[in-house]
VEXDREN-2710 file (C-alpha; in Angstrom, 1 decimal):
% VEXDREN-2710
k/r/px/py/pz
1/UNK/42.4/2.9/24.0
2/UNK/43.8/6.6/25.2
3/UNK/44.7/7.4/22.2
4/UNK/41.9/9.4/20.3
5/UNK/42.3/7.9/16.9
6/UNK/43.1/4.6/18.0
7/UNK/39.4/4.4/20.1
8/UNK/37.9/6.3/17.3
9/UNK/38.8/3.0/14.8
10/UNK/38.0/0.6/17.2
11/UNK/34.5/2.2/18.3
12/UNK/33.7/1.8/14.4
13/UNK/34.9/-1.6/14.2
14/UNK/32.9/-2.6/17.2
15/UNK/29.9/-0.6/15.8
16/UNK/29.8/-2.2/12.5
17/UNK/30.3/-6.1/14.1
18/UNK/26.8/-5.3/16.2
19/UNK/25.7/-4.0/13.0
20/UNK/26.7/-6.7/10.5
21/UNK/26.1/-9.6/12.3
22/UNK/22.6/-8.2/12.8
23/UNK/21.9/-7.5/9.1
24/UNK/23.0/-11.0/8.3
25/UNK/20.5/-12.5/10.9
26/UNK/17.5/-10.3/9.8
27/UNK/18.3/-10.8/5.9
28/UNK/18.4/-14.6/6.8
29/UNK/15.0/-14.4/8.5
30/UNK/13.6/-12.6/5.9
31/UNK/14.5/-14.3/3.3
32/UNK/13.3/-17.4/5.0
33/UNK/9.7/-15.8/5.3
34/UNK/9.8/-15.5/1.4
35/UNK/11.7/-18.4/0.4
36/UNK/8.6/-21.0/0.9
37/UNK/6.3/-19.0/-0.8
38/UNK/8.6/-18.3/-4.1
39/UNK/9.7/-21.7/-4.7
40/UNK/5.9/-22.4/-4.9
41/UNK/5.0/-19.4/-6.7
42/UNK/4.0/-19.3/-10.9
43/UNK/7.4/-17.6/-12.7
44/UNK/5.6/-14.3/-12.6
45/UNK/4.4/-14.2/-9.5
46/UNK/8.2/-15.0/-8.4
47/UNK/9.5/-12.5/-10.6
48/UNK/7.4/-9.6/-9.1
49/UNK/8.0/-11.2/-5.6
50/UNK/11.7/-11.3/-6.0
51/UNK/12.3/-7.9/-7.3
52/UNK/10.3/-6.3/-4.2
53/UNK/12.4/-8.1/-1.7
54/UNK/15.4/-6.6/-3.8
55/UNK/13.8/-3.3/-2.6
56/UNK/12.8/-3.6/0.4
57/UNK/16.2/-4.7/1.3
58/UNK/17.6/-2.0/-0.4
59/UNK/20.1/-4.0/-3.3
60/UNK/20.0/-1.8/-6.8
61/UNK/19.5/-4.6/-9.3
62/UNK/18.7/-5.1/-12.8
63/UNK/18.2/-8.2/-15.1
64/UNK/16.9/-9.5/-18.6
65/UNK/14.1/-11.4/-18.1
66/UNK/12.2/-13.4/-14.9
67/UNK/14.2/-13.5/-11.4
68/UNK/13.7/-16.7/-9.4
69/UNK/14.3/-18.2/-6.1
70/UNK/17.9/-19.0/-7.3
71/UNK/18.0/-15.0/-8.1
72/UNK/17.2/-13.9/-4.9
73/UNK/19.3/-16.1/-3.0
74/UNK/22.5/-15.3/-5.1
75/UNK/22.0/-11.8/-4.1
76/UNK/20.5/-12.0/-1.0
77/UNK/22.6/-14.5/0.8
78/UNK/25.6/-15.6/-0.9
79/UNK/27.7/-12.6/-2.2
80/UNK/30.0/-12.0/-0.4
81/UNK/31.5/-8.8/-1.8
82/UNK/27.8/-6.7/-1.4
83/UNK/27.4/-5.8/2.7
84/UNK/23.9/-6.1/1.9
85/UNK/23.7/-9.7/1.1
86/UNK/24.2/-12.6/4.1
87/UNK/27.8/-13.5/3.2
88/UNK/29.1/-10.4/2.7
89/UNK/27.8/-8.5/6.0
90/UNK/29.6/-11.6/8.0
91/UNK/32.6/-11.1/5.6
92/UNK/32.0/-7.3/6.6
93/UNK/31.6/-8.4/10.4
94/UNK/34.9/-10.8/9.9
95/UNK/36.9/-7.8/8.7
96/UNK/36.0/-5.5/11.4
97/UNK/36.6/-8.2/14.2
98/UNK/39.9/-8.7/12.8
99/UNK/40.6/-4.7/13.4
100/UNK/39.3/-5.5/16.9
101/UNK/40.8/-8.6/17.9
102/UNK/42.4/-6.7/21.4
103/UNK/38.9/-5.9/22.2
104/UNK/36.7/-8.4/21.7
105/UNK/36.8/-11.5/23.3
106/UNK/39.1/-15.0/21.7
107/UNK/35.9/-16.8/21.6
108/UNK/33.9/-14.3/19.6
109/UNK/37.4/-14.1/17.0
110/UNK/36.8/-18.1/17.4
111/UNK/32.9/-17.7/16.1
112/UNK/33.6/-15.1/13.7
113/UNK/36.4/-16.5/11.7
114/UNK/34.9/-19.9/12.1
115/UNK/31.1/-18.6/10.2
116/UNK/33.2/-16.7/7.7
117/UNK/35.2/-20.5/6.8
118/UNK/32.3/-22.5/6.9
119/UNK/29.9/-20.3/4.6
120/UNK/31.3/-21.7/1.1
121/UNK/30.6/-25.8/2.8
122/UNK/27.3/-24.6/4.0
123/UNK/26.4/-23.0/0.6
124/UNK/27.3/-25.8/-1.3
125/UNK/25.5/-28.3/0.8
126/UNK/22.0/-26.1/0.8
127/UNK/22.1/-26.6/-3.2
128/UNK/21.4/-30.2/-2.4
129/UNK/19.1/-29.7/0.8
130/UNK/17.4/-26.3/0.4
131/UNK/18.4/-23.2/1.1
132/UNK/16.4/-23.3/4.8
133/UNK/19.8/-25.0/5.7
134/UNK/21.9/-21.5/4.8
135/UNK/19.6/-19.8/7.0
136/UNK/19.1/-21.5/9.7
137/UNK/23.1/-21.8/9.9
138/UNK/23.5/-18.3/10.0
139/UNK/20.9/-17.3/12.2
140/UNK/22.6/-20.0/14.6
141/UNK/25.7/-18.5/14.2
142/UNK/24.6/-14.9/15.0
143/UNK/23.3/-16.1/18.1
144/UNK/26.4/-17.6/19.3
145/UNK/28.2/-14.9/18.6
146/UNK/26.4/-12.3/20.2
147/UNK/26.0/-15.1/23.0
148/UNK/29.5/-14.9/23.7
149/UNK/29.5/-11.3/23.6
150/UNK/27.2/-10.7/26.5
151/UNK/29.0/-13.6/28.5
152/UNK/32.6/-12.7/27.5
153/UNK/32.8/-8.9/27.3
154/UNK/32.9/-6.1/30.3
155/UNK/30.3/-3.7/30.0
156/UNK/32.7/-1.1/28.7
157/UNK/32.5/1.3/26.1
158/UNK/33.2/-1.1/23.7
159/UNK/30.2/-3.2/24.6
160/UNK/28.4/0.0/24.0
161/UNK/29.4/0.8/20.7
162/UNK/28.5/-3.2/19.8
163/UNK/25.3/-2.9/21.3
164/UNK/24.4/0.1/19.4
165/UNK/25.3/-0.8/16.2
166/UNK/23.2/-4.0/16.7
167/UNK/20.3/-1.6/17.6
168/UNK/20.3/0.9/14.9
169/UNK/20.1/-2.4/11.9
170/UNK/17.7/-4.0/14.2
171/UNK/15.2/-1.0/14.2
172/UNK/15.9/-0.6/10.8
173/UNK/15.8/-4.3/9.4
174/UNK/12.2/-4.9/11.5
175/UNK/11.3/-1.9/9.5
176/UNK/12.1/-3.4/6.3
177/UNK/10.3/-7.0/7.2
178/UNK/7.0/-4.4/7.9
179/UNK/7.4/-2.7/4.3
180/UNK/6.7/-5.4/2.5
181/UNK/3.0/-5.2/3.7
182/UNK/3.4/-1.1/2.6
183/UNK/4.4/-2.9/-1.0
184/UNK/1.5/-4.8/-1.0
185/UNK/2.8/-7.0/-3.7
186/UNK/1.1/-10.4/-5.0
187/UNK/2.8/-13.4/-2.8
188/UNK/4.5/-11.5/-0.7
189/UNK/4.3/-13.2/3.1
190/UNK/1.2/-12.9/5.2
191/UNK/1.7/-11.7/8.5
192/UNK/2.0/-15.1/10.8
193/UNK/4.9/-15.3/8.9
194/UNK/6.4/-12.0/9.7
195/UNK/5.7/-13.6/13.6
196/UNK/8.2/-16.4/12.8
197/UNK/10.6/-14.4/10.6
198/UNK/10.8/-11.9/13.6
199/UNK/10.8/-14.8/16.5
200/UNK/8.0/-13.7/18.1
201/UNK/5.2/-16.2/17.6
202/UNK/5.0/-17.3/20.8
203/UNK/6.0/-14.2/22.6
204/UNK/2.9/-12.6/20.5
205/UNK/0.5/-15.3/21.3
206/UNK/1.0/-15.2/24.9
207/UNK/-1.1/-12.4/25.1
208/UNK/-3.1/-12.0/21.8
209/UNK/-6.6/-13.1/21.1
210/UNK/-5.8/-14.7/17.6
211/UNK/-3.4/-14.9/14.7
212/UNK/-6.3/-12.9/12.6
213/UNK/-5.8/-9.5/14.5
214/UNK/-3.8/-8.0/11.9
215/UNK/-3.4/-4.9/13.9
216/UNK/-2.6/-7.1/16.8
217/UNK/0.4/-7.8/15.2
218/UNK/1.5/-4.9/13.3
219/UNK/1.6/-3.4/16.9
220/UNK/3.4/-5.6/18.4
221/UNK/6.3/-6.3/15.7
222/UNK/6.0/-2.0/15.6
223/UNK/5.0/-0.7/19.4
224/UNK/5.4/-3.6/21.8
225/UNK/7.7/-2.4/24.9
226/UNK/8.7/-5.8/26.1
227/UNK/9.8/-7.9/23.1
228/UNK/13.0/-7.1/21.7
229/UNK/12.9/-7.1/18.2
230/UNK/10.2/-4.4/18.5
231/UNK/10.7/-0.8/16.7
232/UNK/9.8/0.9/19.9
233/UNK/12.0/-1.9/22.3
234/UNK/15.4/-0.9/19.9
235/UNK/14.4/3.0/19.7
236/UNK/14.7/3.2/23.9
237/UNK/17.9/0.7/23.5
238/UNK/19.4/2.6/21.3
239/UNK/19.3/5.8/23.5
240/UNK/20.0/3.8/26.0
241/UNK/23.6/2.8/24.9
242/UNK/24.1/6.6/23.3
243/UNK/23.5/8.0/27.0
244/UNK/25.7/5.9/28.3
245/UNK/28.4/6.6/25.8
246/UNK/27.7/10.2/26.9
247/UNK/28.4/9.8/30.1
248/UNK/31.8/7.9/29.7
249/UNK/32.9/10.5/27.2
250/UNK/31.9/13.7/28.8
251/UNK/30.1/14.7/26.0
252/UNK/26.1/14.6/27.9
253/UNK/24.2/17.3/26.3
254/UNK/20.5/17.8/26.9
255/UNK/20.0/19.2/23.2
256/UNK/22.2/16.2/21.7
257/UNK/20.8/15.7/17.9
258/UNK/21.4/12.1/17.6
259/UNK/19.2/11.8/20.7
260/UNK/16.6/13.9/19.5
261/UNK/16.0/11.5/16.5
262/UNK/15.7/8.6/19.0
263/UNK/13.2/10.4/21.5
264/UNK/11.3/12.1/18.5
265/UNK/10.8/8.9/17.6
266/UNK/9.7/7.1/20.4
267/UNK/7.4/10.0/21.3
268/UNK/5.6/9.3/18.1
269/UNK/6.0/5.4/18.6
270/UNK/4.6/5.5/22.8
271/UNK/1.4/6.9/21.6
272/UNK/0.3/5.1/19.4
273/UNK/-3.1/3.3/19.5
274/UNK/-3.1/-0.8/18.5
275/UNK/-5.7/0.5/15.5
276/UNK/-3.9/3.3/14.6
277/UNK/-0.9/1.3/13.5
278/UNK/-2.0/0.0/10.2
279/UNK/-4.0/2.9/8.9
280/UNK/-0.5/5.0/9.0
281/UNK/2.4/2.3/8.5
282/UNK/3.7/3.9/5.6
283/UNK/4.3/7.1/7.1
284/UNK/5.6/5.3/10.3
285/UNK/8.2/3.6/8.0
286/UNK/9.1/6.9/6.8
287/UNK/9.7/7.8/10.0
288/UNK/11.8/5.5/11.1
289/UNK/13.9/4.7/8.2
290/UNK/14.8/8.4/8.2
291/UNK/15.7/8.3/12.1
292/UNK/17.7/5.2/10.9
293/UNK/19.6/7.0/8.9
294/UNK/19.9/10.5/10.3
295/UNK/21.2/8.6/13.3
296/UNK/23.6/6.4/11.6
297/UNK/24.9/9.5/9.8
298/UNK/25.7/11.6/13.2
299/UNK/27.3/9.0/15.1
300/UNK/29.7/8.0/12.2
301/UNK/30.0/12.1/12.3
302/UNK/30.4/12.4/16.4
303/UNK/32.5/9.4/17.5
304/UNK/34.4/7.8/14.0
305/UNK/35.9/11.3/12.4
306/UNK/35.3/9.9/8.9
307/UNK/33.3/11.2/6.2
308/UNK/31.6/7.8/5.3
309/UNK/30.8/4.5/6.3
310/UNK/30.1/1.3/4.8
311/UNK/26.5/1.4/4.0
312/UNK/23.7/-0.2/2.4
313/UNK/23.9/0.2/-1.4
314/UNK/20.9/2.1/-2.1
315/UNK/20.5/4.4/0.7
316/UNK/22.2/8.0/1.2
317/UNK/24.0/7.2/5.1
318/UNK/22.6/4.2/5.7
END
């Protein structure tokens, strides 16, 4: 780890796990909010639906004819050569743990290479059970393996560089689930489901007056400081981990620019009013998918030395 190259690949690898095994979660839950709704959908209506997702979650993609359900989930969940779909970010997440393997823990290797082995049994049984088997797998998965993370790894730098990487897709994936509502398109999912898809049901009813406050909820999936799939939680967790890097690297700086994008962010986010949320969640999203991706771009600059990372398909650094 003294050598400057060496740490430089391994802070990468370790970046990309937290930020893989993050977008396979999200995309899983996601597509699990959609799924219900498509298979019951007219062909149209699943058409439309289905090429809206495809955007939101950023996959370029063109066909002849309808897309279905079957469409959306070949894409979506079981390529595993695009980083955007489920298989290939834990193929991605498989690939950089294997770089890793002095670093991280035996029993996140274990978890790792044990999803990446099991995903072609899993698939195959969902085509007779549904594909709610798939996901739920997955999402399972990604909690045991970040699990074992925060049981089996020292709060080092390389914890860091996990943690951030699982912060940056988190802010950017809850950003994506909240765009579809931007979209506005015909049988797209109503907002209790964006609760579920985003765990936070009961967290959210715990202090809510009622599952009809639409603006209720948009600010606490956008603005809530407490719950942890919240823009505004990630945004401060994010900085968080980037200070702390700082410190251990002797790079502090109070004009740091991948900082600033955080804080500008969160200064915007902190005062915001519940009923202000929805009026301006398009330019919100703006906001935040371009501090997603300013930020992504200047710490692959800063601490990997390499012109560009893997990325989503669609989007310029991120």
């Amino acid at each position: 780890m003294s050598d400057r190259g060496m740490l430089s690949r391994l802070a990468e690898s370790l970046y990309w796990i937290g930020r893989y095994v993050e977008r396979a979660d999200d995309t899983a839950r996601i597509l699990d909010s959609y799924i219900h709704r498509l298979a019951e959908a007219p062909m149209g209506e699943q058409d439309e639906t289905v090429r809206s997702l495809f955007t939101i979650l950023g996959v370029a993609y063109t066909a002849d004819g309808s897309l279905t359900v079957a469409d959306a989930l070949a894409v979506l969940a079981y390529d595993a050569e695009n980083p955007s779909a489920i298989a290939g970010a834990l193929v991605g997440a498989f690939e950089n743990a294997r770089r890793s393997r002095d670093i991280i823990s035996s029993e996140m290797w274990v978890a790792i290479n044990a999803t990446r082995l099991r995903l072609p049994s899993v698939e195959a049984t969902s085509i007779d059970l549904g594909p709610s088997t798939y996901l739920q797998f997955v999402r399972e998965r990604a909690a045991l393996f970040l699990g074992l993370a925060d049981s089996t790894m020292s709060r080092d730098d390389a914890w860091r560089f996990l943690m951030l990487g699982r912060s940056v897709e988190r802010i950017d994936m809850t950003a994506r689930l909240l765009r579809s509502r931007v979209a506005g398109v015909e049988g797209d999912p109503d907002w209790m489901a964006f609760l579920r898809a985003s765990g936070a049901m009961e967290a959210y009813m715990r202090g809510a007056s009622g599952l009809s406050d639409v603006s209720g909820i948009a600010s606490f999936l956008l603005i809530d400081r407490l719950f942890p799939r919240s823009v505004l939680f990630m945004v401060h967790e994010a900085d968080r981990w980037l200070l702390e890097l700082q410190a251990t690297q002797h790079r502090a700086s109070s004009s740091d620019p991948i900082r600033q994008h955080l804080v500008q962010a969160a200064t915007v986010l902190e005062f915001l009013q519940n009923d202000e949320v929805l009026p301006r969640l398009h330019e919100l999203l703006d906001l935040i998918e371009a501090t997603c991706i300013a930020v992504n771009d200047q710490i692959t600059s800063r601490f990997f030395n390499r012109i560009l990372a893997v990325s989503w398909m669609t989007e310029g650094g991120l």
